[in-house]
Each structure stands twice: as structure tokens, then as C-alpha cells.
C-alpha positions as CSV (number, residue, x, y, z in Angstrom):
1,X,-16.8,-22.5,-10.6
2,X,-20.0,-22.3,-8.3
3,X,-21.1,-19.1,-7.7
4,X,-20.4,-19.6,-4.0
5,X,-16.5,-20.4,-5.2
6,X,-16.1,-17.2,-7.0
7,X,-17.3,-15.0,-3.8
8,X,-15.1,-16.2,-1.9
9,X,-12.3,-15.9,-4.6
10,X,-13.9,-12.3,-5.0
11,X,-13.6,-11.7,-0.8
12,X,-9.9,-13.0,-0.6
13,X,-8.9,-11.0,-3.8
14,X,-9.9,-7.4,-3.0
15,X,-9.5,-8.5,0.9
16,X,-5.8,-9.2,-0.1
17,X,-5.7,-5.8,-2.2
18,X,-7.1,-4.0,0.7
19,X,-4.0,-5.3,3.3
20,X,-1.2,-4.2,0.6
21,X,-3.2,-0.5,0.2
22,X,-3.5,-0.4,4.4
23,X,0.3,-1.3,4.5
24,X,1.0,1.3,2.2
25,X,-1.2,4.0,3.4
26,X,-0.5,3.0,7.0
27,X,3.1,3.2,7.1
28,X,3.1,5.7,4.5
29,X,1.3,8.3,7.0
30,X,3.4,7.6,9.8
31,X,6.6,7.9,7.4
32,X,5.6,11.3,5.5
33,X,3.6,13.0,8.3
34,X,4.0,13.9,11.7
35,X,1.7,15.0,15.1
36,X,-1.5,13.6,16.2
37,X,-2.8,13.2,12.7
38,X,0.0,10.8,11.7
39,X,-0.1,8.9,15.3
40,X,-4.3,8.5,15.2
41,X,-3.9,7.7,11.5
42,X,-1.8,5.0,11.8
43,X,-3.8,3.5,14.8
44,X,-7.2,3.4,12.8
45,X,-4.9,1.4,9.8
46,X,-4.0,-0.4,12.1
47,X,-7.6,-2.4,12.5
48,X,-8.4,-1.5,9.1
49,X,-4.8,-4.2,8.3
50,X,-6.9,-6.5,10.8
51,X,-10.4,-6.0,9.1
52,X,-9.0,-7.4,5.9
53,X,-6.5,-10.1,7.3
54,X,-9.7,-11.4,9.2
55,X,-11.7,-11.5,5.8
56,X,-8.8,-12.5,4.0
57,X,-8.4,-15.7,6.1
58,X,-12.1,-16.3,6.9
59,X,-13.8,-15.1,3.5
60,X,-17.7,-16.5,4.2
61,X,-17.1,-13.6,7.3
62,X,-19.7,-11.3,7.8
63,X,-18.1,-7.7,7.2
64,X,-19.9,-6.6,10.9
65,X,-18.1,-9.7,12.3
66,X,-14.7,-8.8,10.4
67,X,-15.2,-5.1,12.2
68,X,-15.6,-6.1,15.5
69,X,-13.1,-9.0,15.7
70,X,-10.2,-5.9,14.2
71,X,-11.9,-3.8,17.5
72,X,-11.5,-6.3,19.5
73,X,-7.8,-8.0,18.6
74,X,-6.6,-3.6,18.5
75,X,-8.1,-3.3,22.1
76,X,-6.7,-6.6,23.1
77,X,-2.6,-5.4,22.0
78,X,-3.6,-2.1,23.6
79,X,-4.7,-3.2,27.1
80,X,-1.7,-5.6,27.0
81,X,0.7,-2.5,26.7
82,X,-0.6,-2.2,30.4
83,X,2.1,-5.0,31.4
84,X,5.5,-4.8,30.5
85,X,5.7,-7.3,27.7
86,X,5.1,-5.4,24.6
87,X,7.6,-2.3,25.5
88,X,10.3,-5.5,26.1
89,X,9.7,-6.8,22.4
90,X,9.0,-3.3,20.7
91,X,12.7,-2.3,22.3
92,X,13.9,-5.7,20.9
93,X,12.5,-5.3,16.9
94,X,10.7,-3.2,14.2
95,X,8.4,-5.2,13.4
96,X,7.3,-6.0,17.6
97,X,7.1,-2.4,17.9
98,X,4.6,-1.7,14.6
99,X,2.7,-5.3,15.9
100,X,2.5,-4.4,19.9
101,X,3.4,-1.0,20.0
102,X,4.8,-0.3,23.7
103,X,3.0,2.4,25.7
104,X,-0.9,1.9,26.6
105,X,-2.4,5.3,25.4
106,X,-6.7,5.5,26.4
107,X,-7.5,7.5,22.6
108,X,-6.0,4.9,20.5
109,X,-9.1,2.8,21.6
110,X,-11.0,5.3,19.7
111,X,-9.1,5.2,16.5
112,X,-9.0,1.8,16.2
113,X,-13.3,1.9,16.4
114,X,-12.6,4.9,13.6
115,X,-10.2,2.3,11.6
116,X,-12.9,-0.7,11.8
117,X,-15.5,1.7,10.6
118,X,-13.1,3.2,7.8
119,X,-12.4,-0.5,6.6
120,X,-16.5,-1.3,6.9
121,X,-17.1,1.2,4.3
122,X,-14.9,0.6,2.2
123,X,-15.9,-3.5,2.0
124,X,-19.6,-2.4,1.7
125,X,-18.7,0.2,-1.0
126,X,-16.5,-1.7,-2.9
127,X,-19.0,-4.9,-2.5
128,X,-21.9,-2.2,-3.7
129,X,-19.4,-1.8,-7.1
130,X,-19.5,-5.3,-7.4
131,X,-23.3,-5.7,-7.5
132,X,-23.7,-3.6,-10.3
């Protein structure tokens, strides 16, 4: 196996072990705790699921890249709570309501930044363990 081989094997492994701990952790919060914490918690896992489905289906990705695409696909479902759509679906199933949410809400925007930088460090530091 080429050494290029085993980094990507190495990228979709601990990018597939990162989107089972975000489910966990992501869900977990918004099942065990309540308030602001929970809601702006669950938000930031939200692109930190993104960060490592993007790596996990593009390994050669560049970690920055990962980030931003996770910013931009959270900001994208938010600003589309602005029409009607997602608040139809989210009514109509569990999972369109944990996918779209329902109700555009302006600091979301910021804890999705805070869940892109959350998953950024945690590639690079994991990636750092790696090295050595």
C-alpha cells in the first residue's frame, strides 16, 4: 500500500470515527441538557458532523477547505429557514427537523463558525498524534 493509499485510509478512518463521536456528543447534549448551552452546543456539532462527512467523502481535502465548506453548507440550511420549506419538512419528520431545523435564528451563524473551528482542531491535533 503506497503511502498516499494509507493517508487516505488514515483520513476516512478517524474522519468516520469523528462523525459517530459528533453524533453521539451532538445528540447526546441536546438529549441530557437543556438552555442555551445545549441549543449553541448542538449547532456548533452540527458543522463539526459536516467537517468530517466532507473529509470522510473527499479524504485528499484540505482540513481549512473541510472547515469552510461545514460554514458554508450550516449557513446555507440556516438562511433557507428564511422560507417556509424547512419548518414544512421538520413538522413532517425527526430526522428533517435535526437536518433543516425550522426557525432562522441570526446566533446559530456563530456557532456553526465555533463548530468548524472545534472540528479544525481536533483534525490538526489528532493529525499532530499521528506524526509522532
Amino acid at each position: 500500500m503506497t503511502l498516499w493509499v494509507r493517508a487516505q485510509v488514515r483520513a476516512r478512518i478517524g474522519a468516520a470515527v469523528g462523525v459517530g463521536m459528533t453524533l453521539v456528543l451532538g445528540l447526546g447534549v441536546r438529549a441530557f441538557l437543556e438552555g442555551a448551552f445545549a441549543k449553541y452546543a448542538g449547532d456548533a456539532f452540527y458543522t463539526t458532523l459536516v467537517f468530517f462527512l466532507v473529509v470522510l467523502a473527499v479524504p485528499r481535502v484540505r482540513p481549512i477547505t473541510a472547515a469552510l465548506v461545514a460554514i458554508g453548507f450550516s449557513w446555507a440550511v440556516e438562511f433557507a429557514q428564511l422560507t417556509p420549506w424547512p419548518a414544512e419538512l421538520s413538522a413532517k419528520s425527526t430526522l428533517f427537523r435535526l437536518v433543516l431545523g425550522s426557525t432562522f435564528n441570526p446566533p446559530d451563524l456563530v456557532a456553526y463558525v465555533a463548530g468548524a473551528v472545534l472540528a479544525l482542531a481536533v483534525w490538526r491535533w489528532t493529525d499532530r498524534l499521528h506524526q509522532n
